[in-house]
Structure formats: C-alpha cells, structure tokens
PyMOL commands that place a pseudoatom at each C-alpha (Angstrom):
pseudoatom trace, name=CA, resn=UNK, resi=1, chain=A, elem=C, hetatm=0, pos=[45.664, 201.134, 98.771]
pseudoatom trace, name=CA, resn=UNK, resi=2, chain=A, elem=C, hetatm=0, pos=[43.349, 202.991, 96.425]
pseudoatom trace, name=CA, resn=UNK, resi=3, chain=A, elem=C, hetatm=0, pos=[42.660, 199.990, 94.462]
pseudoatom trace, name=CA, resn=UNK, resi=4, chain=A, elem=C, hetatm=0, pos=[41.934, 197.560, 97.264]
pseudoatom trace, name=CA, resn=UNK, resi=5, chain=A, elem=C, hetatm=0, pos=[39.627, 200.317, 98.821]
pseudoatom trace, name=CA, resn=UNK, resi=6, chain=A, elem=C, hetatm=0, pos=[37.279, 200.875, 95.294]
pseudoatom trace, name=CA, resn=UNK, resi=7, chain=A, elem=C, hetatm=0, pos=[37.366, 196.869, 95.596]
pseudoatom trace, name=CA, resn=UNK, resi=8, chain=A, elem=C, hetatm=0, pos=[35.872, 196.680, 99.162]
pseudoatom trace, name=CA, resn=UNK, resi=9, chain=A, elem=C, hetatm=0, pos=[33.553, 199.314, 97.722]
pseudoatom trace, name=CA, resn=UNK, resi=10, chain=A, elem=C, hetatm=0, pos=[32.587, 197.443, 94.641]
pseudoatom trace, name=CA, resn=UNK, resi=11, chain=A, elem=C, hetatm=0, pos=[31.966, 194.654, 96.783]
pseudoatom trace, name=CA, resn=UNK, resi=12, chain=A, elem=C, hetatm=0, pos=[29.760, 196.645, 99.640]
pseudoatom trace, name=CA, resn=UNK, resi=13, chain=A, elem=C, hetatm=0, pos=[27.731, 197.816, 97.088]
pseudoatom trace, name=CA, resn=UNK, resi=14, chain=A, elem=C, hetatm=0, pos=[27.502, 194.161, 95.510]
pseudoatom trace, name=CA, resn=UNK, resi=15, chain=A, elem=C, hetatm=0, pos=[26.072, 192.905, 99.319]
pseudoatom trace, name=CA, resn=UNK, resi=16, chain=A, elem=C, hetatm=0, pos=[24.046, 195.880, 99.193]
pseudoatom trace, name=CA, resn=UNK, resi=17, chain=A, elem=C, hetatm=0, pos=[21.805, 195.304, 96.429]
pseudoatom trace, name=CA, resn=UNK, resi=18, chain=A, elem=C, hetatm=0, pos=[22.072, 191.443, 96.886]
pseudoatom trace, name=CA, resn=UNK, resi=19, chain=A, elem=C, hetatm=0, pos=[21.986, 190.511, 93.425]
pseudoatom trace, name=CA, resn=UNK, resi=20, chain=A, elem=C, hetatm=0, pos=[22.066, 186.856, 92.928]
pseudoatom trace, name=CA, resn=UNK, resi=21, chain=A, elem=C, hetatm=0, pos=[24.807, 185.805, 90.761]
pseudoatom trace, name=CA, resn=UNK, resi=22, chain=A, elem=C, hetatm=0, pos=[26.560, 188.743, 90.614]
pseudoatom trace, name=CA, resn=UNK, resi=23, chain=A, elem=C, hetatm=0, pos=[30.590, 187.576, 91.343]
pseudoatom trace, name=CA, resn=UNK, resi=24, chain=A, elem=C, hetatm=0, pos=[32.991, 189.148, 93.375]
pseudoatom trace, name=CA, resn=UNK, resi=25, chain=A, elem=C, hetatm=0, pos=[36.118, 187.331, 94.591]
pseudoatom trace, name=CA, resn=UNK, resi=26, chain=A, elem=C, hetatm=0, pos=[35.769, 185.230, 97.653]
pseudoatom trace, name=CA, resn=UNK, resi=27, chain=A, elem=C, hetatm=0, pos=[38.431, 186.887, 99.890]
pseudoatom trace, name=CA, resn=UNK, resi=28, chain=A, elem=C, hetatm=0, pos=[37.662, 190.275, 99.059]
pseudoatom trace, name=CA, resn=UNK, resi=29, chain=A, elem=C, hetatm=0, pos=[34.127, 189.787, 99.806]
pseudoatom trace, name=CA, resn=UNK, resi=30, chain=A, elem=C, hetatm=0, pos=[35.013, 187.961, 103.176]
pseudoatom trace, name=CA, resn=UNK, resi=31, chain=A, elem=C, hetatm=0, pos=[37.233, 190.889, 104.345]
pseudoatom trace, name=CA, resn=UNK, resi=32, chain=A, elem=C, hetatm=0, pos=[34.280, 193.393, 103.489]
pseudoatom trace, name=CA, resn=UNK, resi=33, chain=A, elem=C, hetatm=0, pos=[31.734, 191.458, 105.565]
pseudoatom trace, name=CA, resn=UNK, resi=34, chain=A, elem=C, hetatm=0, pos=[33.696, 191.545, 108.210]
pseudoatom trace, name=CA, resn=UNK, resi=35, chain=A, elem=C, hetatm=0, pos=[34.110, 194.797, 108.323]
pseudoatom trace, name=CA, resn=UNK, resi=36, chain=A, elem=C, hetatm=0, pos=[30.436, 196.062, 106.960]
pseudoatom trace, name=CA, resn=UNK, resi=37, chain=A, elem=C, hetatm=0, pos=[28.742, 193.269, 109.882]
pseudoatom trace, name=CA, resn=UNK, resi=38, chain=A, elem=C, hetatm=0, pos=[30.663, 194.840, 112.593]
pseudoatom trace, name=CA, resn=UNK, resi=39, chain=A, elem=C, hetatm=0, pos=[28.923, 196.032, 115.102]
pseudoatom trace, name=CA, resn=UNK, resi=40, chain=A, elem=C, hetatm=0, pos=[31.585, 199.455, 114.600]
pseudoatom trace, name=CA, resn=UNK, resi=41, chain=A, elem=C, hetatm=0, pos=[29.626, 199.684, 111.421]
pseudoatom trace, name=CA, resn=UNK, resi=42, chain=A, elem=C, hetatm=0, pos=[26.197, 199.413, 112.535]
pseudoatom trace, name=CA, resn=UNK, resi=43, chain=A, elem=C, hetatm=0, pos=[25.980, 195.941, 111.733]
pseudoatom trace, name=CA, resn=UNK, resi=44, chain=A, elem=C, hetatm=0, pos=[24.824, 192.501, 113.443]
pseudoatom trace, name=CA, resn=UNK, resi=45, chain=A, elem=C, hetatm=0, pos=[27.827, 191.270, 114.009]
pseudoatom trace, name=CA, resn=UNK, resi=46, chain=A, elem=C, hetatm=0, pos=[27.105, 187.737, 113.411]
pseudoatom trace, name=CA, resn=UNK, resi=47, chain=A, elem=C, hetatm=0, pos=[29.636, 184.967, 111.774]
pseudoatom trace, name=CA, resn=UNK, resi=48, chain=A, elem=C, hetatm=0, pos=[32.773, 186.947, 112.400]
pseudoatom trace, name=CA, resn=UNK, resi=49, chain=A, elem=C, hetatm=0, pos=[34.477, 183.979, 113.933]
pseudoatom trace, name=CA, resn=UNK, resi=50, chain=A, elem=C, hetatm=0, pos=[34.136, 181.613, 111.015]
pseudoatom trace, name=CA, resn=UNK, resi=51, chain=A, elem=C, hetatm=0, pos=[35.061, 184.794, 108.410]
pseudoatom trace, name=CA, resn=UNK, resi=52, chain=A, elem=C, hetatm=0, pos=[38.083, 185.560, 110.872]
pseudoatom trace, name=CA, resn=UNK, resi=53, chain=A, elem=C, hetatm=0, pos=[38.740, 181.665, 110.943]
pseudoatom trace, name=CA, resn=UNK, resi=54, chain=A, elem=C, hetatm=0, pos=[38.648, 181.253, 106.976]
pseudoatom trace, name=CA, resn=UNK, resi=55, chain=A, elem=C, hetatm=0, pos=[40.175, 184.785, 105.817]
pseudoatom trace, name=CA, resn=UNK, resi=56, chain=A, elem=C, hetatm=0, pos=[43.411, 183.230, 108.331]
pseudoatom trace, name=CA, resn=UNK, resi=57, chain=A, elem=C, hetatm=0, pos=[43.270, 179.899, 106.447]
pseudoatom trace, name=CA, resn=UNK, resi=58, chain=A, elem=C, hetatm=0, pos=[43.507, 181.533, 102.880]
pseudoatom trace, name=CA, resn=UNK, resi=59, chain=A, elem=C, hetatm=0, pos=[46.456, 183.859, 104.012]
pseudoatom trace, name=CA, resn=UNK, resi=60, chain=A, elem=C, hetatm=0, pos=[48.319, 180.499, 105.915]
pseudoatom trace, name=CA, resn=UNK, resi=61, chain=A, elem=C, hetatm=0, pos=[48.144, 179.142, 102.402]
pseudoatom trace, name=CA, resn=UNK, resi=62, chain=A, elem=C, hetatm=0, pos=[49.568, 181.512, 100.902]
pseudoatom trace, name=CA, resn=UNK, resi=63, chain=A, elem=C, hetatm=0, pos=[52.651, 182.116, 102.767]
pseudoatom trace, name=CA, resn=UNK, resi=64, chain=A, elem=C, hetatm=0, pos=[52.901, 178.203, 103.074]
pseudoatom trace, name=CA, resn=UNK, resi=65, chain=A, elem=C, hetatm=0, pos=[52.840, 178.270, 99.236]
pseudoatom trace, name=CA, resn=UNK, resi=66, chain=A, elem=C, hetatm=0, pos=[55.000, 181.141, 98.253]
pseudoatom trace, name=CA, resn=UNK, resi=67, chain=A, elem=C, hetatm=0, pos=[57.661, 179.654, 101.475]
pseudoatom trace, name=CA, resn=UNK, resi=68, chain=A, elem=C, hetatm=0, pos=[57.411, 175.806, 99.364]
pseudoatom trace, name=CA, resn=UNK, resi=69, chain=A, elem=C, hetatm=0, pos=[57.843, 177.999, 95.983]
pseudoatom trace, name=CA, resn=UNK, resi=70, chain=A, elem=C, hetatm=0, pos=[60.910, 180.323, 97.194]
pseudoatom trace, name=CA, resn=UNK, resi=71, chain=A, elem=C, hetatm=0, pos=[62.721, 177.692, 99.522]
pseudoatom trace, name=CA, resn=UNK, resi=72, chain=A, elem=C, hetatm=0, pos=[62.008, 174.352, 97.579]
pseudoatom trace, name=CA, resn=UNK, resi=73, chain=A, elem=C, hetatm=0, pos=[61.122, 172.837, 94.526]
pseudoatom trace, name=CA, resn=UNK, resi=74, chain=A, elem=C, hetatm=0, pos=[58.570, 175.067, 92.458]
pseudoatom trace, name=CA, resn=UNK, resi=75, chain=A, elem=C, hetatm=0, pos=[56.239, 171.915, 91.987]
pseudoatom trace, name=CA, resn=UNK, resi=76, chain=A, elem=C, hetatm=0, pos=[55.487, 171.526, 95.848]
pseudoatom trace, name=CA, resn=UNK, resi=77, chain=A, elem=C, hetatm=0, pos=[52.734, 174.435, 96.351]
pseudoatom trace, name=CA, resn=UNK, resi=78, chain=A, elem=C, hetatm=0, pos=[51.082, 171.588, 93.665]
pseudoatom trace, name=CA, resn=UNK, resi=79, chain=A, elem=C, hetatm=0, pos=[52.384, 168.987, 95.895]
pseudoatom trace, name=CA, resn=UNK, resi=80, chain=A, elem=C, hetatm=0, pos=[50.448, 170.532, 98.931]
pseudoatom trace, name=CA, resn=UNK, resi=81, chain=A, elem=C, hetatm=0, pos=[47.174, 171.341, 97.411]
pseudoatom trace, name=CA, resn=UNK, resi=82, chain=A, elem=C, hetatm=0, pos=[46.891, 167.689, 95.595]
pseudoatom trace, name=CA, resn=UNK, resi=83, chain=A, elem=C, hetatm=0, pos=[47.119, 166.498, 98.897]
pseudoatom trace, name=CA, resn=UNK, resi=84, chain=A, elem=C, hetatm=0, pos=[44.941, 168.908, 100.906]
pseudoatom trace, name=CA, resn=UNK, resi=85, chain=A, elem=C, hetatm=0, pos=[42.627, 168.300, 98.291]
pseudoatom trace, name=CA, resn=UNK, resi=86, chain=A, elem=C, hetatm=0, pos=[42.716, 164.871, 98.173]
pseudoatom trace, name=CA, resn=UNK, resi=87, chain=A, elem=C, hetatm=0, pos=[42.092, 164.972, 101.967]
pseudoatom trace, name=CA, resn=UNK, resi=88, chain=A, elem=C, hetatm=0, pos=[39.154, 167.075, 102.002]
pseudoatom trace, name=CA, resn=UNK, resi=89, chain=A, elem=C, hetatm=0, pos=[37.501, 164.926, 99.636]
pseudoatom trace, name=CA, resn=UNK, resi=90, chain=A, elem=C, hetatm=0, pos=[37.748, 161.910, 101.564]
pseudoatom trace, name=CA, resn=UNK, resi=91, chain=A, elem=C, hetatm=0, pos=[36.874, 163.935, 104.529]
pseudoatom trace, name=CA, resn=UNK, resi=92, chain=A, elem=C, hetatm=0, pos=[33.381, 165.395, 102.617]
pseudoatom trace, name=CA, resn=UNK, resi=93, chain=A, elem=C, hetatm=0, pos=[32.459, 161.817, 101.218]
pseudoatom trace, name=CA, resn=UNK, resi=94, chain=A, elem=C, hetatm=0, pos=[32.851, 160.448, 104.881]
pseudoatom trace, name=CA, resn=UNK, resi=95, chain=A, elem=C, hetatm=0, pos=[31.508, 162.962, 106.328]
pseudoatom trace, name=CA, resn=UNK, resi=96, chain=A, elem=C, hetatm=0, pos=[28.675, 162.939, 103.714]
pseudoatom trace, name=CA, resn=UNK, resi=97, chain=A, elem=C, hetatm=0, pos=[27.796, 159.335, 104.358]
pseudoatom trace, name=CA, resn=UNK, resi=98, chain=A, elem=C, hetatm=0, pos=[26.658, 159.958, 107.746]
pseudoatom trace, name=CA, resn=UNK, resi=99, chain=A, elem=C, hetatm=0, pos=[23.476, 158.646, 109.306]
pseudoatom trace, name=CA, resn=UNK, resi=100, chain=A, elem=C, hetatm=0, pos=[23.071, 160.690, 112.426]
pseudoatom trace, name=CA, resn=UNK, resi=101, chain=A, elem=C, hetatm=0, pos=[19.603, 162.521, 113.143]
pseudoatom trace, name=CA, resn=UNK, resi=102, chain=A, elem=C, hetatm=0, pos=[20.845, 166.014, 112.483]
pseudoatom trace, name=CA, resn=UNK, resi=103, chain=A, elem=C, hetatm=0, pos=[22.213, 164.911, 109.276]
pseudoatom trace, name=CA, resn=UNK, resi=104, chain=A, elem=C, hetatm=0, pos=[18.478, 164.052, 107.741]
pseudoatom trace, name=CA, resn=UNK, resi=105, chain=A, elem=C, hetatm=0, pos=[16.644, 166.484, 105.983]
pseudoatom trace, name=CA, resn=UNK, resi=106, chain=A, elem=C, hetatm=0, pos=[13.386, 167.836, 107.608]
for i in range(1, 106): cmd.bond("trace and resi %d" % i, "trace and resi %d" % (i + 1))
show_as sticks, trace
zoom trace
C-alpha cells in the first residue's frame, strides 16, 4: 500500500510540473489522473470515461492472461496477444487509409 501510494505521488508530481519526456508507467499514471481530474479533487473532470474504459481493458488482460497461463498451456497469453496484435494492426492500417472529411488534416 505504501509503495503504490509514493508511486501515485511520484507520478502527481510528474503531471504537476509537466515535464516533457519525463516517464512514468502508463497504468499508474492513468489511475492518478483519474483520481487528481476528479472533480472530488478540485479538478476538471474531463476524459474519465476513456481512462475508466482503458484502466478496465489493461486489468481484463491481465486476468485473461494469468487465467490462459494457470489453466492452459503457458504459451497462450503469447497466443492471445499475437493475435490481438495482429488485429489491431489491420484495424489501424484500415482505419488509417480512410478518405472521409474529418480524417484530412486542416
């Protein structure tokens, strides 16, 4: 508990001073801006949804993966993200290809 709360810290502090380049871990740093753009903290409250939405996705993949790892073959958490990434490249190069107006730059 004492180490995940100095990390939320360390990574408050990071948003803080908005120093460009300056790492943190992705998940971490979603968690704490949820919590530091609340509007319980003072804060705007803006893009919770999509932080809610993608902290959810990175914790489904990890149960999915440790589930495939205890319950099956040790090589299908592999499996599963060969594939998902396989599929979310086509899906970006399709995607990417697109012509519609709100796809051109300005």
């Amino acid at each position: 508990m004492l180490l995940g709360l100095g990390m939320g810290l360390q990574n408050a502090a990071a948003r803080a001073l908005a120093v460009p380049d300056l790492t943190t871990t992705v998940l971490t740093l979603t968690i704490t801006g949820i919590a530091s753009d609340s509007r319980l903290a003072g804060g705007p409250g803006s893009r919770i949804g999509r932080r809610v939405v993608s902290t959810g996705a990175m914790f489904l993949g990890a149960v999915v993966g440790a589930l495939a790892a205890l319950h099956g073959n040790p090589a299908q958490p592999l499996l599963f993200a060969g594939l998902l990434l396989a599929a979310a490249t086509a899906a970006a190069f399709t995607l990417a290809r697109s012509h519609a107006g709100w796809t051109e730059p300005l």
